[in-house]
C-alpha positions in Angstrom: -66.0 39.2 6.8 -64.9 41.3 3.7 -66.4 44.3 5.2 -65.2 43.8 8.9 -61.4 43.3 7.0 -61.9 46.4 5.2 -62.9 47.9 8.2 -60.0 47.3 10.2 -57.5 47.9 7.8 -58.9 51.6 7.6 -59.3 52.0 11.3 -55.6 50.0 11.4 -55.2 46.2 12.4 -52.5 46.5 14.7 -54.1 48.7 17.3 -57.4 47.3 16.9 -58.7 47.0 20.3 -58.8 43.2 22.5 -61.3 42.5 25.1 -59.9 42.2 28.2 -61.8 38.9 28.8 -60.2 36.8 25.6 -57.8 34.0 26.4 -54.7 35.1 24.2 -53.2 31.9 24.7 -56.2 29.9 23.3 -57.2 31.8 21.0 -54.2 31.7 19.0 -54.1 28.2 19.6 -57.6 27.7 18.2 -56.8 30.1 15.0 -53.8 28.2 14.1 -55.7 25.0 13.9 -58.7 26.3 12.3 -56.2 28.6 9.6 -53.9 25.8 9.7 -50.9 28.4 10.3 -47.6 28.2 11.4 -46.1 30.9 14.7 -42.4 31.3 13.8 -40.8 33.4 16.2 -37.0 34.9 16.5 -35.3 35.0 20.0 -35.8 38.5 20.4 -39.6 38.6 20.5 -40.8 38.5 23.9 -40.8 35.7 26.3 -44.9 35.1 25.8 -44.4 35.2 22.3 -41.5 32.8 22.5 -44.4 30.3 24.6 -46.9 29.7 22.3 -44.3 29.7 19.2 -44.5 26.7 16.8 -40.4 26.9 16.1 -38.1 29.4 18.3 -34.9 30.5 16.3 -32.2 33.0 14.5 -32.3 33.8 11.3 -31.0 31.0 9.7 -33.2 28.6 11.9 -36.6 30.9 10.6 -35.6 30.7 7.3 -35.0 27.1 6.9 -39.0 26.6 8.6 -40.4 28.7 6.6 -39.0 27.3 3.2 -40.4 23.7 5.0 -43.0 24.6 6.5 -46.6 22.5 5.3 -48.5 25.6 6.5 -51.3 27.8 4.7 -50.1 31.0 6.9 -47.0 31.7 8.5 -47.3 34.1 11.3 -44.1 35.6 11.6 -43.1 37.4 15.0 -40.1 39.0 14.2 -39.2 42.2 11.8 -40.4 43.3 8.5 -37.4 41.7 6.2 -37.9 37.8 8.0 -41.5 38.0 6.8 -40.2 39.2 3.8 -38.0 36.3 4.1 -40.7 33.7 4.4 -42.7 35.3 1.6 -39.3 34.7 -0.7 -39.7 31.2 0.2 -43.3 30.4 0.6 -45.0 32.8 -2.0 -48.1 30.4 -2.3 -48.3 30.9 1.7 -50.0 33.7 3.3 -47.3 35.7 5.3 -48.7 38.0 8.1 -46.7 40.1 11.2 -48.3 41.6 13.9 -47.0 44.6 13.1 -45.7 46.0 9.6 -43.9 48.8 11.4 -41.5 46.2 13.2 -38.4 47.5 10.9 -35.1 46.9 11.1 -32.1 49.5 11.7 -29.8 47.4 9.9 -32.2 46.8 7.1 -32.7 50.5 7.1 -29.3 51.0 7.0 -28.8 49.6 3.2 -31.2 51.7 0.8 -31.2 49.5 -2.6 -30.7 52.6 -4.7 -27.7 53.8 -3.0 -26.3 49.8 -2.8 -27.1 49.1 -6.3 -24.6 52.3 -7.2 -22.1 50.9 -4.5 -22.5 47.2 -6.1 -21.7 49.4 -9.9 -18.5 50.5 -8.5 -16.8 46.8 -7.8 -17.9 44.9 -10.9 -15.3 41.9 -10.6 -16.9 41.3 -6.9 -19.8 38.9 -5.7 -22.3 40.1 -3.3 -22.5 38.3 0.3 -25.4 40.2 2.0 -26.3 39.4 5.7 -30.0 38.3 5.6 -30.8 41.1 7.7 -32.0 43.6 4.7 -34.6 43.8 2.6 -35.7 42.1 -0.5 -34.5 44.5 -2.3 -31.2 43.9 -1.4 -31.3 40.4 -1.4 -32.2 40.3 -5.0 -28.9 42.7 -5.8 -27.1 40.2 -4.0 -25.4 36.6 -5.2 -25.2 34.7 -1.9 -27.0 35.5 1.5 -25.7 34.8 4.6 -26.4 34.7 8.6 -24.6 35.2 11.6 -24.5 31.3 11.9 -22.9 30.2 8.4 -21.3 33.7 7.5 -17.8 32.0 7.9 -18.5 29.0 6.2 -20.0 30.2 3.4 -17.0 32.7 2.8 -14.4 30.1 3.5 -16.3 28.1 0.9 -15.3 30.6 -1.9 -12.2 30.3 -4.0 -9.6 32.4 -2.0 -8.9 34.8 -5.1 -12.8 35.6 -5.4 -13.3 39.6 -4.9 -16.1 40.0 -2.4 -18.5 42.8 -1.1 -20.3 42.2 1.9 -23.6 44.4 3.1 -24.7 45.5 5.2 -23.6 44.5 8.7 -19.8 46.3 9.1 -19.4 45.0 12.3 -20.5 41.6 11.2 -18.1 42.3 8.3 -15.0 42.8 10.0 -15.6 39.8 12.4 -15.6 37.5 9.2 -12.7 38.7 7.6 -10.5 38.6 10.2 -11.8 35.4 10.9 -11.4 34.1 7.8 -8.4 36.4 6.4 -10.5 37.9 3.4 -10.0 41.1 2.6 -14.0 42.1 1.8 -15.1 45.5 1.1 -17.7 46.3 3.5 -21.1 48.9 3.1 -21.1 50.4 6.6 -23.9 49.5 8.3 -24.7 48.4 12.0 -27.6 47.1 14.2 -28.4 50.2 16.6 -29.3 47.2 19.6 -25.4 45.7 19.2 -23.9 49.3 18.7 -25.3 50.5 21.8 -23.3 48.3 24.5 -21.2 50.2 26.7 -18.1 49.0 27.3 -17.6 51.6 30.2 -20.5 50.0 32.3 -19.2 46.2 30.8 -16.3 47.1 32.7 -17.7 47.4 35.6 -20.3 44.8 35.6 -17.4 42.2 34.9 -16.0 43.5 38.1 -19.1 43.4 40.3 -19.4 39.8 38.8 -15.7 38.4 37.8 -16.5 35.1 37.5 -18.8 35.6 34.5 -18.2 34.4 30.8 -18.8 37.2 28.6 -20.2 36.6 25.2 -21.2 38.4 22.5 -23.1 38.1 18.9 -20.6 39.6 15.9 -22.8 42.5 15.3 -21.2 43.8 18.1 -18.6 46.5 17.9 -14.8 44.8 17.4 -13.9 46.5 21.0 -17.0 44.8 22.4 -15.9 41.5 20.7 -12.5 42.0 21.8 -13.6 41.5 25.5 -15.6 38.4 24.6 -14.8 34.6 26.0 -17.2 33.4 23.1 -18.4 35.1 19.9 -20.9 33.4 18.1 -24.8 33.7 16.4 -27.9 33.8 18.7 -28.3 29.8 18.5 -24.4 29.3 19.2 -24.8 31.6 21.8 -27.2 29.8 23.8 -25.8 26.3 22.9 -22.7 27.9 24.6 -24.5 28.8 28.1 -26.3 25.5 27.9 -23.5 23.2 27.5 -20.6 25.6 29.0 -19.7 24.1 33.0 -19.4 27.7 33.5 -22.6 29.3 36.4 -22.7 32.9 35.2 -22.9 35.1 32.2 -22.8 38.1 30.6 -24.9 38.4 27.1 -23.9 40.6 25.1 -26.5 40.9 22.1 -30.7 41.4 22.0 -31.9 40.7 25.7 -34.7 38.5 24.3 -32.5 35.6 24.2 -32.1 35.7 28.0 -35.6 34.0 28.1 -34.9 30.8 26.3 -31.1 30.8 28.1 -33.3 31.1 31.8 -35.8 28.4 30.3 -32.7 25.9 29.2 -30.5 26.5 32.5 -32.7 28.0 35.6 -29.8 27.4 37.8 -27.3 29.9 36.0 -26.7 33.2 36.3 -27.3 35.1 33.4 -27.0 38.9 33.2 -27.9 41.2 30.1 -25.0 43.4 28.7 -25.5 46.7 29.6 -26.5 49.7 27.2 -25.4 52.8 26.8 -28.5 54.7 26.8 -30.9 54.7 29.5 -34.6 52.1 29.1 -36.2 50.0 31.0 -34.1 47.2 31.4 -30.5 48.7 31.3 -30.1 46.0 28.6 -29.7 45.7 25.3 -33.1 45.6 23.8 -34.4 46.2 20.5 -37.6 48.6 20.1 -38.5 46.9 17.1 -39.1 43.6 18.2 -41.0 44.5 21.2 -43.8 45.7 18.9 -44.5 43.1 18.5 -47.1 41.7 21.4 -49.9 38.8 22.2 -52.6 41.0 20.7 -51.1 42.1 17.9 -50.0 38.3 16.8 -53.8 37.3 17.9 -55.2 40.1 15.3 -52.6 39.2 12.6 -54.2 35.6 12.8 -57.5 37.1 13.1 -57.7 39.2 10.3 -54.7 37.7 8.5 -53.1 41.0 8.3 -50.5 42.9 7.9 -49.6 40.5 4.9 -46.3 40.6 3.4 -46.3 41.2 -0.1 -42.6 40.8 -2.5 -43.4 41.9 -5.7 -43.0 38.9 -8.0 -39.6 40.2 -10.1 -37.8 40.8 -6.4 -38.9 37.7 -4.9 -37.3 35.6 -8.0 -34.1 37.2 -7.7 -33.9 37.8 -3.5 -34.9 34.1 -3.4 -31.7 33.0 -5.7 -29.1 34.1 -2.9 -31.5 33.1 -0.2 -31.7 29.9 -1.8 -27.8 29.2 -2.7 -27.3 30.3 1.2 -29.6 27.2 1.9 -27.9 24.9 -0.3 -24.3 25.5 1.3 -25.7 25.7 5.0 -26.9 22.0 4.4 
């Protein structure tokens, strides 16, 4: 076994071939009983993914599994930084993705040399970082936060507390005018919620008036401005589930639109539309759909890529990760 793992990590894991003739489906099944491991997917994986998942969610959802989770492996089908995530958590769990070059624009966006001189410049400020970065980051920050408890975590801080906020902008501005805290923001911005076009919005909400539009806060503020609803991926399904409402209009990471058809068959639910041209005319991240069945079967297989946090990050990123956990309870 060594020298077969050695072998494919030269040769490279994730596009090591799969016979055509392997039941994807039960194989992973069998792997995860025999590895005891854990699938935790995020809504924006594909819809097969999604299927044989152990626990479907966003990224506050994920996080809470993974620091619960009575696993030896998580398999993480997301992006680099929620395996990083999990690792941050879990470190005596082994933490694999199917693919370690599933990044994250927003992520990328926040280099920690350049945010630890930006931190140097507001001393008298706490850092609330979305937990869409890296490690890194996380450990330069003091509380970590998610689409879904972003407000109540800042409404939870003394009003006359000084706060900088990384790295979602868009995210940013959505909270403080919200919550009516002026926060300096680093300016960075998902390139799957930047990319709806408010031009073809405009007209797909004429072609379907009747629709509910809504939208996740990484969206643009002129995008948000149109929305009936803004909320995080969870509260945005909740919304289409529970709303009387028959059609709508999503306006974040089309992936969602597979659990949404799942919950409520009957409804109508159309992607928002993207500026640029791909496959779907939707909004859809190319990150995510790296990953894919055979990748997340050769993950388990070889138990590779593994996410690895050096030990002096992973104490310090899992101090805010942890005090975000405490006040989300």
């Amino acid at each position: 076994m060594e020298a077969l793992l050695e072998e494919v990590q030269r040769v490279g894991y994730v596009n090591k071939p799969v016979a055509e003739d392997i039941d994807l489906v039960a194989e992973i099944n069998r792997l995860k009983k025999e590895k005891n491991a854990v699938i935790l997917a995020h809504y924006y994986v594909d819809g097969a993914i999604q299927d044989i998942a152990d626990y479907i969610g966003d990224s506050l959802g994920l996080s809470q599994q993974a620091a619960a989770t009575p696993a030896d492996m998580i398999v993480f089908c997301g992006v680099h930084f929620m395996g990083e995530t999990a690792k941050v958590l879990s470190p005596e769990k082994k933490v694999v993705i199917p693919d370690l070059n599933a990044g994250c624009s927003l992520a990328d966006s926040a280099p920690a040399d350049k945010f630890a001189e930006f931190k140097a410049q507001y001393p008298d400020h706490i850092v609330l970082s979305y937990i869409n970065c890296s490690a890194e980051i996380k450990a330069l920050s003091d509380i970590i936060v998610t689409s879904s408890n972003a407000l109540k975590i800042v409404e939870s801080l003394p009003k006359d507390q000084k706060i900088i906020f990384a790295p979602d902008a868009n995210l940013g501005r959505f909270v403080s005018k919200k919550t009516g805290r002026d926060m300096v923001l680093w300016d960075g911005a998902c390139i799957v919620h930047i990319d709806i076009s408010l031009e073809k919005l405009h007209k797909l909400r004429t072609d379907y008036p009747e629709a509910k539009f809504i939208a996740h806060p990484e969206c643009q503020e002129h995008i948000l401005s149109e929305a009936d609803f803004v909320g995080s991926t969870t509260a945005l399904l909740k919304y289409v589930v529970d709303s009387p409402e028959q059609t709508f209009i999503v306006g974040t990471e089309a992936g969602i639109l597979h659990k949404m058809k799942e919950a409520v068959p009957h409804k109508k639910i159309i992607p928002a539309p993207a500026s640029q041209n791909n496959t779907c005319a939707c909004s859809e991240c190319p990150y995510m759909k790296m990953n894919t069945m055979e990748k997340v079967y050769n993950a388990m297989l070889y138990e590779q890529p593994e996410i690895i946090v050096p030990e002096d990050v992973r104490l310090k990123a899992y101090e805010s990760v942890a005090r975000m956990l405490e006040l989300s309870k």
